[in-house]
C-alpha positions in Angstrom: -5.4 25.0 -2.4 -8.1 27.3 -1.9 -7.9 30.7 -1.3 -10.3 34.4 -1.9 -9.4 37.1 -3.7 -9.4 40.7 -2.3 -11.6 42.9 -3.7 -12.8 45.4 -0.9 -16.3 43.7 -0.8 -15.6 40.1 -0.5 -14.8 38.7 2.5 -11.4 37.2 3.0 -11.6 33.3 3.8 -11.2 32.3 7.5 -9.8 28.9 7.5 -9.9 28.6 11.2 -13.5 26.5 11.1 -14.3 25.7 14.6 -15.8 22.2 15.2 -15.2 20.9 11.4 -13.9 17.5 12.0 -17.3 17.4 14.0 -19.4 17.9 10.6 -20.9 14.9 8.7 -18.8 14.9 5.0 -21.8 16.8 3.4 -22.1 19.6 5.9 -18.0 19.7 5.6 -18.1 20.1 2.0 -20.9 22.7 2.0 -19.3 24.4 4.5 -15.9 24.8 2.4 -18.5 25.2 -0.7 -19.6 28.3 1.2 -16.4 29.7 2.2 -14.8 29.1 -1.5 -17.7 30.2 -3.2 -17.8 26.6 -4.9 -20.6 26.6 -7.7 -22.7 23.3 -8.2 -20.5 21.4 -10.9 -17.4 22.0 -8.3 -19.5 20.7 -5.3 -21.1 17.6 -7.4 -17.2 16.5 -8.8 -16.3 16.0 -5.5 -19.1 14.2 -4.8 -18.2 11.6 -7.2 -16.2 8.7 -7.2 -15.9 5.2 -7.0 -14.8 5.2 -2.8 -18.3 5.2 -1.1 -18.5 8.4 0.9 -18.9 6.9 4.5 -16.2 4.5 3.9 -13.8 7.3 3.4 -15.0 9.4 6.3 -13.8 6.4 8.4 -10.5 6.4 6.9 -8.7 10.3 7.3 -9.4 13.4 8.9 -12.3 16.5 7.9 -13.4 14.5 4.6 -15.4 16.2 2.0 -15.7 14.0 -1.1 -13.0 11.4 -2.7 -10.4 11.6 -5.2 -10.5 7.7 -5.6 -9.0 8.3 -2.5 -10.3 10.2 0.1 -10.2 13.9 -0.1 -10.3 15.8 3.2 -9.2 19.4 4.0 -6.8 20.8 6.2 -7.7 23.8 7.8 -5.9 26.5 9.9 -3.7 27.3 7.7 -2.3 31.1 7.3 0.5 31.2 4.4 2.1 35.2 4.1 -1.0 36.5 5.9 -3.9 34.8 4.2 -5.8 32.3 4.9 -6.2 28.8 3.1 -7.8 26.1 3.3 -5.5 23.3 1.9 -7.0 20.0 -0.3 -5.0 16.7 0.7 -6.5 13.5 -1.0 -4.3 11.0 0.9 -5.6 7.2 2.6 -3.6 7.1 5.7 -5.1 8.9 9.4 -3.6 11.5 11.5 -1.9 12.9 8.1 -4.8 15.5 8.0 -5.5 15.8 11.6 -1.6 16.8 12.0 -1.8 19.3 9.3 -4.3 21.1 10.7 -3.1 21.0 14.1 0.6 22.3 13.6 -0.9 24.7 11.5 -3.4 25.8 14.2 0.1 26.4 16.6 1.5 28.3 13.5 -1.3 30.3 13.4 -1.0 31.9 16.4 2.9 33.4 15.8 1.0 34.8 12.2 1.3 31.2 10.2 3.9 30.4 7.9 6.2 32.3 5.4 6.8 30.7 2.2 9.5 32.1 -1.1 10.8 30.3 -3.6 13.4 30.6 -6.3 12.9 31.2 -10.0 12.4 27.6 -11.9 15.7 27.1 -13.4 17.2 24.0 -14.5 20.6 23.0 -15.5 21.4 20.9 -18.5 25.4 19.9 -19.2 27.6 19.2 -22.4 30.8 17.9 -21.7 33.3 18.9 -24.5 36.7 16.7 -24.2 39.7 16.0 -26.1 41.0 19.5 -26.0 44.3 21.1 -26.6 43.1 24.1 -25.7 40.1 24.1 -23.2 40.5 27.9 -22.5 40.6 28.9 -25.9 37.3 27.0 -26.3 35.9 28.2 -23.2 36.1 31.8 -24.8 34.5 30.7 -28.4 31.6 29.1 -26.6 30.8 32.5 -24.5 31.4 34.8 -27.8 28.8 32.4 -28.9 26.5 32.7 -25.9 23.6 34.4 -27.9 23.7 31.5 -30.9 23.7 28.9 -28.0 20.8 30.6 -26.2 18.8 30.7 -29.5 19.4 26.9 -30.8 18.4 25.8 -27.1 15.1 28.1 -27.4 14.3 26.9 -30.8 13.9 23.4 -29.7 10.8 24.2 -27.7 8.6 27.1 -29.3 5.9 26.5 -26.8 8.2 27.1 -23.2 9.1 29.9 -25.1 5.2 31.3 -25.4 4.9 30.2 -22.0 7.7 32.8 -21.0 10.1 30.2 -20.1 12.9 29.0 -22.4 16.9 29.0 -21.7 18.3 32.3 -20.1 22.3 32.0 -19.8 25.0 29.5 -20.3 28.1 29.0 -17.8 31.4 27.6 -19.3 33.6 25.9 -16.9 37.3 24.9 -17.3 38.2 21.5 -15.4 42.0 21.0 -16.5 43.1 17.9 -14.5 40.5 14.9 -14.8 41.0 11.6 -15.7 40.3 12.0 -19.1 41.9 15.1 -19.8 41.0 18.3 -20.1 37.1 19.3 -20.1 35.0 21.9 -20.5 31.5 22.1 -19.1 28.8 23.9 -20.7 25.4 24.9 -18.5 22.4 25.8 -20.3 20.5 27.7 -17.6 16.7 26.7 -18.7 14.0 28.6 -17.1 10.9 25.6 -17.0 7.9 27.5 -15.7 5.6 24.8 -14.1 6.8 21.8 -16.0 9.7 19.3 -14.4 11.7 20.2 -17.2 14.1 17.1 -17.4 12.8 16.5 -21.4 13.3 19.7 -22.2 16.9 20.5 -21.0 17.7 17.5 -22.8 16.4 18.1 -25.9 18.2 21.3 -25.2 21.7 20.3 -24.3 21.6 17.6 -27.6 20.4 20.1 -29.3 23.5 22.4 -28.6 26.2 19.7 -28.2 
């Protein structure tokens, strides 16, 4: 996704490019070139490629270069009041094309609105065969610090990352059918990775 910086001097991007599907795949790609302030090694990557060039303008939508697939770019878009112009390598028709028109309509109620939460995953030790879950329940909390730590020290670089596990949640489940549980929750805060490796490493780590 491509977007410009605000700096009081630079102009902001306008992805609403009148007559861009229009434009040959080079004129496209210098266009968005231009309006990213793309250097020469940026422009020539996308020039590369084993798809031939005019075999993947005949296949999707506002192409600029390949990605082994073809690489077009959906325009229109306006995400919490700026404007980008969105990269979508994909083979089938229309995909682009629709992009760009819904967000067009969007664009004209002030575009879309986007949040999202913090990255946390869950990992879960169940603890059975307990005479007395509640009594457990309150030694794992006292224990909440030494938890959080042995999680952290299993993955040095999330932590230097700023991720790492934040809090634990200990629940009582006294009627299963095997007994008496307890549930331990290692919250793990993942930055920009999946996490699933890491909250198990974690959760081992801990049980």
């Amino acid at each position: 996704m491509v977007a410009v910086q605000d700096s009081g001097v630079e102009p902001r991007l306008n992805s609403r490019i009148e007559k861009f599907r229009d434009l040959s795949p080079a004129d496209r790609l210098a266009t968005v070139g231009d309006a990213a302030r793309l250097g020469q090694a940026d422009r020539d990557a996308l020039r590369g490629g084993v798809l031939p060039l005019d075999l993947a303008n005949g296949m999707i939508e506002n192409v600029v270069g390949t990605f082994e697939i073809p690489l077009g770019v959906a325009t229109n878009f306006t995400i919490n009041g700026r404007d980008y112009l969105i990269p979508m390598a994909v083979e089938e028709p229309s995909v682009v094309a629709a992009a760009s028109y819904m967000a067009r309509i969007a664009r004209g109620c002030g575009g879309f609105e986007t949040s999202s939460t913090a990255p946390i995953m869950r990992a879960q030790v169940q603890v059975l065969g307990l005479s007395d879950p509640h009594g457990a329940r309150a030694r794992l909390l006292s224990a909440r610090d030494q938890i959080i730590a042995a999680a952290n020290e299993k993955d040095r670089v999330l932590i230097g990352l700023g991720g790492g596990c934040r809090e634990i949640e200990v629940q009582v489940f006294e009627e299963t059918q095997v007994g008496p549980m307890v549930v331990l929750h290692l919250l793990v805060d993942v930055r920009d990775a999946m996490g699933a490796n890491t909250v198990n490493t974690m959760a081992e780590a801990v049980a």
